[in-house]
Each structure stands twice: as C-alpha cells, then as structure tokens.
N, C-alpha and C positions, 0 to 999 in steps of 0.2 A: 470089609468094614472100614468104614473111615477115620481114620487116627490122626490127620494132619487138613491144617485149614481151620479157616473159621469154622464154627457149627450154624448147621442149615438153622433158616427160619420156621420151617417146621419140619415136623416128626414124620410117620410112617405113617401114623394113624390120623391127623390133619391132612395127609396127603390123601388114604381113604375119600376122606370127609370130601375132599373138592373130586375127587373121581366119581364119586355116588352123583355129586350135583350134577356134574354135565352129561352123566349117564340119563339120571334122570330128567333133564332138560337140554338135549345136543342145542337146540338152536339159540340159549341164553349169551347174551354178550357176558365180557369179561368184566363191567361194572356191576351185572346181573350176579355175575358169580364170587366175584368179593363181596357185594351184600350179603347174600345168602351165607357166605361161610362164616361170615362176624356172626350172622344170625344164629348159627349151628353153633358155634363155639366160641362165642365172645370173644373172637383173635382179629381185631385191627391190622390187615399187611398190604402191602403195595399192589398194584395188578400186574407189576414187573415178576413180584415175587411168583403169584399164583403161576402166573404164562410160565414160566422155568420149572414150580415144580410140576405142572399138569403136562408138560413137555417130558419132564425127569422118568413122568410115568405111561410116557407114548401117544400123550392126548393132546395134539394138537388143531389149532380153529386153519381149517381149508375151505378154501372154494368148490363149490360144486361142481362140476365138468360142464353143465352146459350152460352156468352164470362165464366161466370161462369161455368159451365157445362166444356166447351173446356179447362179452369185452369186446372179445378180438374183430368179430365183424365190425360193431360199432367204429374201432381203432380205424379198420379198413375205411370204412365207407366215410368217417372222418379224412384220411389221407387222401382222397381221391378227391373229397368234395371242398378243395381249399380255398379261403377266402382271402383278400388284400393282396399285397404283392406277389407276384411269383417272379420266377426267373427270367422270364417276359418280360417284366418291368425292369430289371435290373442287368437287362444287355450291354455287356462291356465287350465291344471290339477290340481286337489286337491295336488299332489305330485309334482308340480312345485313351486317351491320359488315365482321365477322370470318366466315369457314365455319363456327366452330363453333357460331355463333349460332344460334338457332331463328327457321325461318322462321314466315311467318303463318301456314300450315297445322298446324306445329308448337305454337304457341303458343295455337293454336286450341282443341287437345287438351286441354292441362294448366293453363290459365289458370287455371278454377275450383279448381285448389290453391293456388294460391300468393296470387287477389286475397278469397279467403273470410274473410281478417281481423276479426271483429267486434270492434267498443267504440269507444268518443268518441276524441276527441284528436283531433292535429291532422295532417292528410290528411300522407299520405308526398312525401317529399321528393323520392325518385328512383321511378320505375316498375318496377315488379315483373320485367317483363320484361328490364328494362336489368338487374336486378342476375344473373337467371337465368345471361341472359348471359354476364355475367361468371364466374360460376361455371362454366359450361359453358367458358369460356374456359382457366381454372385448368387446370382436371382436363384435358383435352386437351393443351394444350402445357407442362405442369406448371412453368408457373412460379411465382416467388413471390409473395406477395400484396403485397407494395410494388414488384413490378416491372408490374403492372398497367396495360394504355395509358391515356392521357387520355377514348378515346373512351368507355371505362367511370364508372361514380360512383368518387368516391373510395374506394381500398380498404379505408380503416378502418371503413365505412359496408357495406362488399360481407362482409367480414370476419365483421362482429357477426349482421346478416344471415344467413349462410351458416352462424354457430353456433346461432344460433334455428331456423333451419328444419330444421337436423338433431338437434336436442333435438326438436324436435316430431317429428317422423317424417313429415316431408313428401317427402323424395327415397324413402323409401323407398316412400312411399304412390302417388307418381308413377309410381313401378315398378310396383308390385299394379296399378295401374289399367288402364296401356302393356297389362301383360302379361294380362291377361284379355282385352284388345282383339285382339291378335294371337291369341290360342288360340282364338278366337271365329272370327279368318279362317282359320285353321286347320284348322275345324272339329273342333276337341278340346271338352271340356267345362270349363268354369270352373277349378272344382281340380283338378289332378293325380291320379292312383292310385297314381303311381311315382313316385322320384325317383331322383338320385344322389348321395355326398357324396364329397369329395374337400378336400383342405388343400393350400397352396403358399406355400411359404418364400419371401422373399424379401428383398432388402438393405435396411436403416435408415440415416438416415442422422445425423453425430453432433449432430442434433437435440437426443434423449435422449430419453427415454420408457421403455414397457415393451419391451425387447431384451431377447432372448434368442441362443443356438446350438443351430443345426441341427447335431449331429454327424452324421446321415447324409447330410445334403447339402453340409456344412461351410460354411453361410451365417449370417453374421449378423446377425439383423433381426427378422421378426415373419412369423406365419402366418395366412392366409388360409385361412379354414372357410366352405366354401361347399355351401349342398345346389341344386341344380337340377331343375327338369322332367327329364320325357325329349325337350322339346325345346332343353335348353340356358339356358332360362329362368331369371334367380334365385328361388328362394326365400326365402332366409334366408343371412346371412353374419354371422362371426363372427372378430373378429382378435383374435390372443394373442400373447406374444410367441414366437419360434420355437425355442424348448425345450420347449415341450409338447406332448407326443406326438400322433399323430393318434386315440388312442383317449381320450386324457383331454378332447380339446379336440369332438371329437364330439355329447357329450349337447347343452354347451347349444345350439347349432345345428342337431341334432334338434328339439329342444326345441323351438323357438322356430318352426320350419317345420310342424311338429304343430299347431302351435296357431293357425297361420294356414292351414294346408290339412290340417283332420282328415282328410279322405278319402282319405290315403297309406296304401296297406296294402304296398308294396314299396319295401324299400333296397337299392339296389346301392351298393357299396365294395368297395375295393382290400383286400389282403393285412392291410392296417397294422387294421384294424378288426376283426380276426380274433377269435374267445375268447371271453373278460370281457365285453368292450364290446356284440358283436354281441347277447350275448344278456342283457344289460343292455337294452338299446336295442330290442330284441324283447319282454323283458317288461312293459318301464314304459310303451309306446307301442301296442304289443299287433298289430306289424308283423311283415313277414317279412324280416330281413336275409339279401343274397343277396350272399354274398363271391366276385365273380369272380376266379378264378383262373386262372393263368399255368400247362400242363402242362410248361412249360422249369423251372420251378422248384419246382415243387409232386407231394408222394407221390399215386400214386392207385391205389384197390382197380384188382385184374386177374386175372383166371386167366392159368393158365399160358399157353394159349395165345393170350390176347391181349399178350403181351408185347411181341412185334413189331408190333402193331399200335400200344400205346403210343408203344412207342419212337419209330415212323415221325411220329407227332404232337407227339411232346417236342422234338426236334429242327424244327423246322420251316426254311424255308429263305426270306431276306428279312422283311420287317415284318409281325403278323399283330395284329388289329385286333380288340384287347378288348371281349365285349360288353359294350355302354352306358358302359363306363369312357371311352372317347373324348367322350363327350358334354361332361364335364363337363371335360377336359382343354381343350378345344376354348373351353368358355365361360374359362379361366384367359388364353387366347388372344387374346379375345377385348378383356378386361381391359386387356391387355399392351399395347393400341392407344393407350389413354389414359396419356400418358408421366407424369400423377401418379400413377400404380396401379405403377409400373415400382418406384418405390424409396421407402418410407416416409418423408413429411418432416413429419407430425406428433406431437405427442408422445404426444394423446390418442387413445387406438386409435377412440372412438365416431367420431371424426373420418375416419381412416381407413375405417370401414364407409361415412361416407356418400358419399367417393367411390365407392364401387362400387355404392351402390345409385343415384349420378348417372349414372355412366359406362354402367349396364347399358340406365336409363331412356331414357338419350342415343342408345342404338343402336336401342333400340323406335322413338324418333320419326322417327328415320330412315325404318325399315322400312316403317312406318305409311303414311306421307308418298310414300315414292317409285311 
C-alpha cells in the first residue's frame, strides 16, 4: 500500500475506467483516450498522466512487428540511396591543408602554368602552389582576403599575386588547357562546333563597382555572360553590370569565344537573343544562331488542322527540358558551388571573371584526378 509520496492522480477504479477503453478500442490514440475518459467520468488530466497510469497497469502503445520491419527497410534503402554530398566530394588527402587544395596529382597538371616565370631577380618567397592554394581557398569558401588562415602566405602577398596572374590570363589558360584534356577523354575534338550562351544576374555587394538593375529579375548586382561547349565547358565569360541586356552584353562574349574556338559554326540561345542580335551575331561571325524556343509562350505557323496538335504541345504537363538550353543553365549550377561566385565582392568585374575561369578550372582537376 502506498503511505509516502504525493497521491496519484487517479484511483483504482479511474484506472479500470481507462483499461476498459483501450480494451475496448486497442487502436485509439492517446488524445482519443483522454477524451473518452473526461467523457466517462467528468476527470480533466494530462495525457502524461493517462500514459503512466495505463503503463502502471501493463498497457502500453507498441508498434506492430511488421510496421517495424517496413521502418527498418525504408531506414535501409534510405541509407544506400543518398543524395548531395558524400565522401567523394569531400576528399582530403594527406597532402591537402585544406579540401580545396590541390592534390599532387592536381598540381601535377597545371604546375607548368604557374612556375614558367622567366627573368633574374630574386627567387620567390612563397611557392607557387601554396599561393594556388590559397586562391583555390578564396573562391570556394568565399571569404575575405584578410580573413585568410595562417597555414596560407600572407594575404597581401596571395592578394598581388592573384591580381598578376589574372591580368595575365593564366586562370583562364589553366581552363583552356583542363578543358581540352577532358574533351580529349571524352572523345570529342579539341574545339567545339557548337556552343551555348546564356547570362545570370546576380547580387553585389555594397563593395561598389559596376552595379547595375535587373528589372526582369528585380536583382541588384552584375551579370554573368557565359558561352559554353555542348558539354558544359567554359568558353568565354563576360561580367557587366546587371542592367545590360542579354542582347547588348552578347557580342563581346561571342567575340572573344570566336576567337579562341573559330570552329563554332552553331549558337543556341534563349528567347532574350532574339532579332537584332541573332543576326548581328550571325553576320559578323558567319554562324548559325539557333533560338530555342518555349511552344508555352511562343506563336507558331500551323494549319488548320494541326491546331489541336499544337495546343496538345503548348500546354504540356510538369517540367519539359529545353534543348541544349539546360547545358548551360547547369554550368551557372555549377558555379553556384563556389560561394565567391554566389555574390559579387569585387569592385573590378576583370576580377570577377577570373573567379570563374578558377572555379570552372577547379572542377576540371577534380574530374581529371578522380
């Protein structure tokens, strides 16, 4: 008998009361079952209370053996089936500082860009690689250049550095090289035949520089002009700020992808390149612009009786997948991993291009490598 302690919330015979109900109803929740018992005996009590004494009296809520069972495979076939990163993505070598470092394999590739220096003077201070490095550091986790860890040279050293080599066009040249290497495993040919262009807005920050507004996107910052293979590869990029249209900001980044792979005789582009531009950009390059279009928003010749067949294709039903325009959506994608590419933090936009021709070169070594 119990003599010491609070007194329970209820009795022996309230306790009855809640054993009859889940007798009489096993598969009632525990909000089903404090109802009921207010109902039976006008006693307001917690559902804390109920569970302790329905317990007190050996009646506990269990799972059925084969909702268990049906957990556990789910749990499985959850663990095997995993999405986003895995361990794959996050390879740290014995000879990696940091992940974003280049391994030896990596460094193996691109060395001859970065130690081909010639002229006298007096031998470098920090090694070539250590400043890569660091640079590959930057653009990855995009932080600032005086937030830099100790295990790097000093930033104002990584800094000067990292403006010299992108006056020179060596990240970019790092790309050209990567990327001939992969279309080679590929089995594609050296230069392209095709490409695709595409532009993306995105936020500045109050740095200052060239800023502009997106009014169709209503973002304020700078745009990304990028033409690509048809496997995603860069070509050529171009940043302006994000008030200039995607058919004004087009040429020079035509431009400049002509003149490193003459042998493009095909552009695909989106809607915005339509007109003027297309066949501006078809006469002065002597290519064929090929404006893929959307039948949800775009007129098209029909007879009469193909009307219904239009319509059946205008309307489509879920996501339909633009050709070759995904490619190049995919490479903005791509970009978006390296969180300096996420939001403009320098003033100078030539700056800005050469994280992306880092970032792109960064994923080649990857590829290369694994």
């Amino acid at each position: 008998m119990r003599t010491k302690g609070r007194p329970r919330k209820l009795d022996e015979s309230q306790v009855s009361i809640l054993v009859q109900i889940v007798e009489a109803d096993p598969l009632s929740t525990i909000s089903e079952v404090v109802a009921e018992f207010e109902r039976r005996s006008n006693i307001k009590v917690h559902a804390g209370t109920v569970r302790s004494a329905l317990k007190r009296a050996g009646i506990e809520r269990v799972q059925p053996p084969a909702r268990l069972e049906a957990e556990a495979d789910a749990s499985a076939a959850t663990a095997k089936k995993r999405y986003g990163y895995t361990e794959a993505h996050r390879r740290h070598l014995p000879e990696q500082t940091y992940p974003s470092c280049l391994t030896d394999a990596e460094w193996a590739l691109v060395e001859h860009i970065f130690n081909n220096e010639e002229g006298r003077g007096r031998p470098p201070r920090y090694a070539r690689r250590a400043l890569v490095d660091a640079c590959c550091y930057v653009v990855r986790t995009g932080c600032a250049w005086r937030l830099l860890p100790r295990n790097f040279p000093r930033w104002p050293n990584v800094y000067r550095t990292f403006r010299r080599w992108s006056e020179q066009g060596k990240f970019e040249r790092m790309n050209d090289v990567l990327r001939a290497m992969w279309r080679e495993r590929e089995e594609r040919p050296e230069t392209p035949t095709a490409a695709i262009i595409d532009a993306q807005s995105t936020r500045a920050s109050p740095q200052g520089g060239d800023i502009g507004f997106d009014a169709g996107k209503k973002i304020k910052g700078r745009k990304r002009h990028l033409v690509v293979d048809t496997l995603g590869l860069l070509l050529a990029v171009s940043v302006t700020s994000a008030n200039v249209q995607d058919r004004d900001g087009a040429h020079p980044v035509v431009e400049a992808a002509m003149a490193k792979c003459p042998g493009i005789r095909t552009l695909y582009a989106d809607g915005g390149y339509t007109g003027q531009c297309a066949q501006t950009v078809s006469q002065t390059h002597g290519i064929k612009v090929n404006v893929v279009r959307s039948l949800a928003t775009s007129a098209c010749w029909a007879r009469p009786d193909q009307l219904d067949m239009f319509n059946a294709h205008a309307k489509p039903e879920g996501f339909v997948l633009k050709a070759k325009r995904w490619i190049v959506e995919r490479t903005h994608a791509w970009n978006e991993r390296a969180r300096r590419l996420v939001m403009h933090h320098d003033r100078v936009t030539d700056v800005s291009e050469a994280w992306v021709w880092l970032a792109e070169a960064r994923i080649l070594l990857r590829r290369l490598t694994t």
